[in-house]
MIKELO-937050 format. One line per field, with one value per residue (C-alpha): residue in three letters; x, y, z; chain. Coordinates in steps of 0.25 Angstrom, whole numbers. Layout:
<nodes>
aa	c(ala,...)
xx	c(X,...)
yy	c(Y,...)
zz	c(Z,...)
ch	c(A,...)
</nodes>
This chain:
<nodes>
aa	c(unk,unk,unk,unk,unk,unk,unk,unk,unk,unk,unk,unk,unk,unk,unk,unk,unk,unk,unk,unk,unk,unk,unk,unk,unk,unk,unk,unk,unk,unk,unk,unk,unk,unk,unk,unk,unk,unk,unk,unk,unk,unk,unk,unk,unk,unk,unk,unk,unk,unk,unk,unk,unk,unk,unk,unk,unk,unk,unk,unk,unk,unk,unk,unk,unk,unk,unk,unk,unk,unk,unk,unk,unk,unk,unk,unk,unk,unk,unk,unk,unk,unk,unk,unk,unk,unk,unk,unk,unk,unk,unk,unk,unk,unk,unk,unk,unk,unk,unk,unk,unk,unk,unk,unk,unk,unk,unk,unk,unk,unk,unk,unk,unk,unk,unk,unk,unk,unk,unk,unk,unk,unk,unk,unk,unk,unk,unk,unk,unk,unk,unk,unk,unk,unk,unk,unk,unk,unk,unk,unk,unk,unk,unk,unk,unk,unk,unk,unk,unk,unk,unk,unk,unk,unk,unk,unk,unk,unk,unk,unk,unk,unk,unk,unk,unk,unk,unk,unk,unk,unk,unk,unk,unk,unk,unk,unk,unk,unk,unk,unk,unk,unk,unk,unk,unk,unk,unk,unk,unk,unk,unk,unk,unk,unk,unk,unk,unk,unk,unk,unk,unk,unk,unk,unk,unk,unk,unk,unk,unk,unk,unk,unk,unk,unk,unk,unk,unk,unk,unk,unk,unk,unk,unk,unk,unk,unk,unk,unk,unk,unk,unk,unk,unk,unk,unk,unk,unk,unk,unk,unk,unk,unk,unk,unk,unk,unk,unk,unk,unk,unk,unk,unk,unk,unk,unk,unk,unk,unk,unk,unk,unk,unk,unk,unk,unk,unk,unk,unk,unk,unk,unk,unk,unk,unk,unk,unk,unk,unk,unk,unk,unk,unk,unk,unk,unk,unk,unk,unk,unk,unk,unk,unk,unk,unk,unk,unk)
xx	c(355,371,378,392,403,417,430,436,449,451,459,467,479,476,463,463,447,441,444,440,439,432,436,430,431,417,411,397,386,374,360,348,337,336,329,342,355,368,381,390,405,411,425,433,430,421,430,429,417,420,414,401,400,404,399,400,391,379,379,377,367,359,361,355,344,338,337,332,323,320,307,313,320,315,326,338,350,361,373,383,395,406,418,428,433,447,444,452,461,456,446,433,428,424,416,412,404,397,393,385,379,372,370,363,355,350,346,339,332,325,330,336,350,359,376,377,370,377,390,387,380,392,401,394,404,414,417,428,422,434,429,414,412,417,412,400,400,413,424,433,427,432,424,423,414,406,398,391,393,401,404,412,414,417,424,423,435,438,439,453,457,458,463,475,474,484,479,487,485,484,474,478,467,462,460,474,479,471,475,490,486,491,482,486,492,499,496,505,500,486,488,494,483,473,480,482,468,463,472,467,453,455,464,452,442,450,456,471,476,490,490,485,498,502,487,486,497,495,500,490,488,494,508,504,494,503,515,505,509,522,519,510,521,525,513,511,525,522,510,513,525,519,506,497,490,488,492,486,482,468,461,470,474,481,475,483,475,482,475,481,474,470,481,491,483,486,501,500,492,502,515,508,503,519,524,514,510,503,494,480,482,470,466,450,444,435,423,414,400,402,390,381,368,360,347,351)
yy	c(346,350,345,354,351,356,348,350,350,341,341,354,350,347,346,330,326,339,352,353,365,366,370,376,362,355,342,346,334,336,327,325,318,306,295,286,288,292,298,306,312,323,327,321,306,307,295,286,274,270,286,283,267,271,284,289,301,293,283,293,301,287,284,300,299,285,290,304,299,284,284,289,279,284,295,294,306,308,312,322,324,335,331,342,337,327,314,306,320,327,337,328,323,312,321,330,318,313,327,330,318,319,332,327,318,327,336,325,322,337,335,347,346,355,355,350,338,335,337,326,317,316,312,298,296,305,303,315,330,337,335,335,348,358,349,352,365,373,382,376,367,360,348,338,325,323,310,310,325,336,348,357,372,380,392,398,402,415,418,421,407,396,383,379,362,352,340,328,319,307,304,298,290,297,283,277,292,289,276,281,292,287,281,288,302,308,319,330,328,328,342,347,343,348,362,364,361,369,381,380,379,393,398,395,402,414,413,414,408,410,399,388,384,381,377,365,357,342,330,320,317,326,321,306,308,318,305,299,309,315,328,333,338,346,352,355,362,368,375,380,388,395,401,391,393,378,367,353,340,339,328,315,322,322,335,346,358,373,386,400,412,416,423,414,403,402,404,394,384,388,384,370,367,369,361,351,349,334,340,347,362,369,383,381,390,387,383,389,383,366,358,365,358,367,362,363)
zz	c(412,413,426,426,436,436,439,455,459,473,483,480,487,503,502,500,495,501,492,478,469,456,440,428,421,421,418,411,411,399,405,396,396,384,378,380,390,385,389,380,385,381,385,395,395,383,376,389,387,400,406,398,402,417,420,434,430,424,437,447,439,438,452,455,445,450,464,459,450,454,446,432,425,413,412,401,402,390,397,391,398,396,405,405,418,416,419,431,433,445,441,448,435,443,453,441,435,451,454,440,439,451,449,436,444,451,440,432,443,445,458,466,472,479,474,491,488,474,483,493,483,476,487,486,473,477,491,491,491,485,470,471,481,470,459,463,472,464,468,479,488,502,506,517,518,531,531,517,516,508,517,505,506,492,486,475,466,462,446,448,450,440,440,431,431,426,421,416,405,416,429,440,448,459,467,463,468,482,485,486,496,509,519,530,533,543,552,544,533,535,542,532,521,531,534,519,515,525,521,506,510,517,505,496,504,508,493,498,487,489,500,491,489,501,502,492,497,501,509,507,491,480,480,481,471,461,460,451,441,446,435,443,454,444,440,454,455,441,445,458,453,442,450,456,467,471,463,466,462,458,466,463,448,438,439,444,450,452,454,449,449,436,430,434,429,415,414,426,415,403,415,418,404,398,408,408,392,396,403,402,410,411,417,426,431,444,446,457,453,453,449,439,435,423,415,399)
ch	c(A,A,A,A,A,A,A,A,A,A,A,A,A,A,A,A,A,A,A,A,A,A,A,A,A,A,A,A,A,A,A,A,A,A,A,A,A,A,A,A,A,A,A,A,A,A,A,A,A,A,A,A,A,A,A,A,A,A,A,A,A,A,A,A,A,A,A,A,A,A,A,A,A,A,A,A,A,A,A,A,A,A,A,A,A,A,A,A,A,A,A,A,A,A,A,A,A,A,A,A,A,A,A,A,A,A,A,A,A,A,A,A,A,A,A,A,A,A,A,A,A,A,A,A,A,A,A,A,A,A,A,A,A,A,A,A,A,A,A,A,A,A,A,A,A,A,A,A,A,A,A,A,A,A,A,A,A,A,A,A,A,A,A,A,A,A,A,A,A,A,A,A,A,A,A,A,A,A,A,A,A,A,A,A,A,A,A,A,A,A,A,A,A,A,A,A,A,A,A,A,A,A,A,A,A,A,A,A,A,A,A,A,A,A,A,A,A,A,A,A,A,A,A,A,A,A,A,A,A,A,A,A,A,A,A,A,A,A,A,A,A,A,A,A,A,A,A,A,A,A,A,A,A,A,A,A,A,A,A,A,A,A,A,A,A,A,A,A,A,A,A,A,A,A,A,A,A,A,A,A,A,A,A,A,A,A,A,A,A,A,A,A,A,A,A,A)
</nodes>
């Protein structure tokens, strides 16, 4: 089989752990039946023995499999993994990795499953929604946790949209980043996050995207976590003045995430890229599909 998953965007701005939108940049998983189990790595983390002695992947599946399949234990799987995805730099690779394996659970198991279930079954490792709803569903998604359950609404992205994303040649930790996030708020600023989440959610589906400027702005994470790496303020600045749409930290970072339309994306990318020659700028397109699960 070949599980496919793209990489998400999170937060987007005000939307703190609950809107997420996905790219054209994929993680692609190879399972076959063997004599013998093996893993093999191709792409981002491909040098790293500590991803094939501690893989996130193949525990899940494993932990799947046996409850899908308690009486065969028989079974042996090669693993090929194509990572695409930049490891430890805000694209989800993390939730990448939990969705397709349980998907690849599933599929091994020649037991049906809806992309709903896959949603809530992953929130067991991933206990925000704001990665794994367009991980697994595409397109812009906003999500909300009730109890043990993933409410999440999405939107496709029109063609005429792309992506233009930063990425630097550093991480920074997404739980070092949330353990300097205040403990507590105050009353303004969680207005303010509140009405600007709620306005970008509105710009998405009506497709204003003229307000997701103003949209996109946040009191609660962005600047706290964007001190880490103090360049980042600059991107930001340097995106916004040459034809982004939004420009925002992706989940935690380093990552940074803009939106331009189409033909402003490229000379948007060439602006970034000469200011920024460290680092990796890339034009995406959108991904509206998510979780893709084919029979080789």
């Amino acid at each position: 089989m070949v599980i496919t998953v793209p990489a998400t965007s999170a937060n987007l701005g005000p939307g703190f752990d609950t809107l997420g939108i996905a790219l054209d940049l994929k993680n692609v998983v190879n399972v076959k039946r063997s004599r013998f189990f093996s893993i093999s790595i191709k792409g981002e983390g491909e040098k790293s023995f500590k991803l094939k002695g501690n893989n996130l992947f193949i525990r899940i599946f494993n932990e799947f499999y046996k409850k899908l399949s308690p009486d065969d234990t028989k079974s042996r799987f090669r693993f090929t993994f194509y990572n695409n995805i930049p490891l430890s730099r805000g694209l989800g690779s993390s939730s990448a990795v939990i969705v397709s394996a349980i998907a690849a659970a599933y599929e091994a198991a020649g037991v049906a499953v809806s992309k709903e279930k896959i949603l809530n079954l992953a929130l067991t490792y991933e206990p925000h929604p704001d990665n794994i709803a367009p991980a697994v569903m595409g397109g812009f998604n906003a999500a909300a946790v009730e109890g043990d359950r993933v409410y999440s609404l999405k939107k496709n992205i029109p063609a005429d949209l792309k992506a233009v994303v930063v990425i630097p040649d550093r991480p920074i930790s997404t739980a070092q980043s949330r353990t300097r996030l205040p403990r507590h708020y105050s009353r303004e600023e969680a207005i303010y996050n509140l009405s600007h989440a709620s306005l970008m959610v509105s710009a998405f589906f009506s497709e204003r995207w003229d307000i997701l400027k103003v949209a996109s702005k946040d009191r609660m994470h962005q600047d706290i976590r964007m001190r880490n790496m103090p360049e980042l303020f600059e991107v930001q600045k340097c995106a916004l003045d040459n034809g982004a749409l939004m420009s925002t930290l992706s989940g935690s970072g380093s990552t940074f995430f803009n939106m331009a339309y189409e033909g402003d994306s490229s000379r948007l990318a060439k602006v970034l890229q000469n200011r920024f020659p460290q680092f990796d700028v890339r034009v995406l397109s959108f991904d509206n599909i998510g979780l893709e699960v084919a029979q080789e």
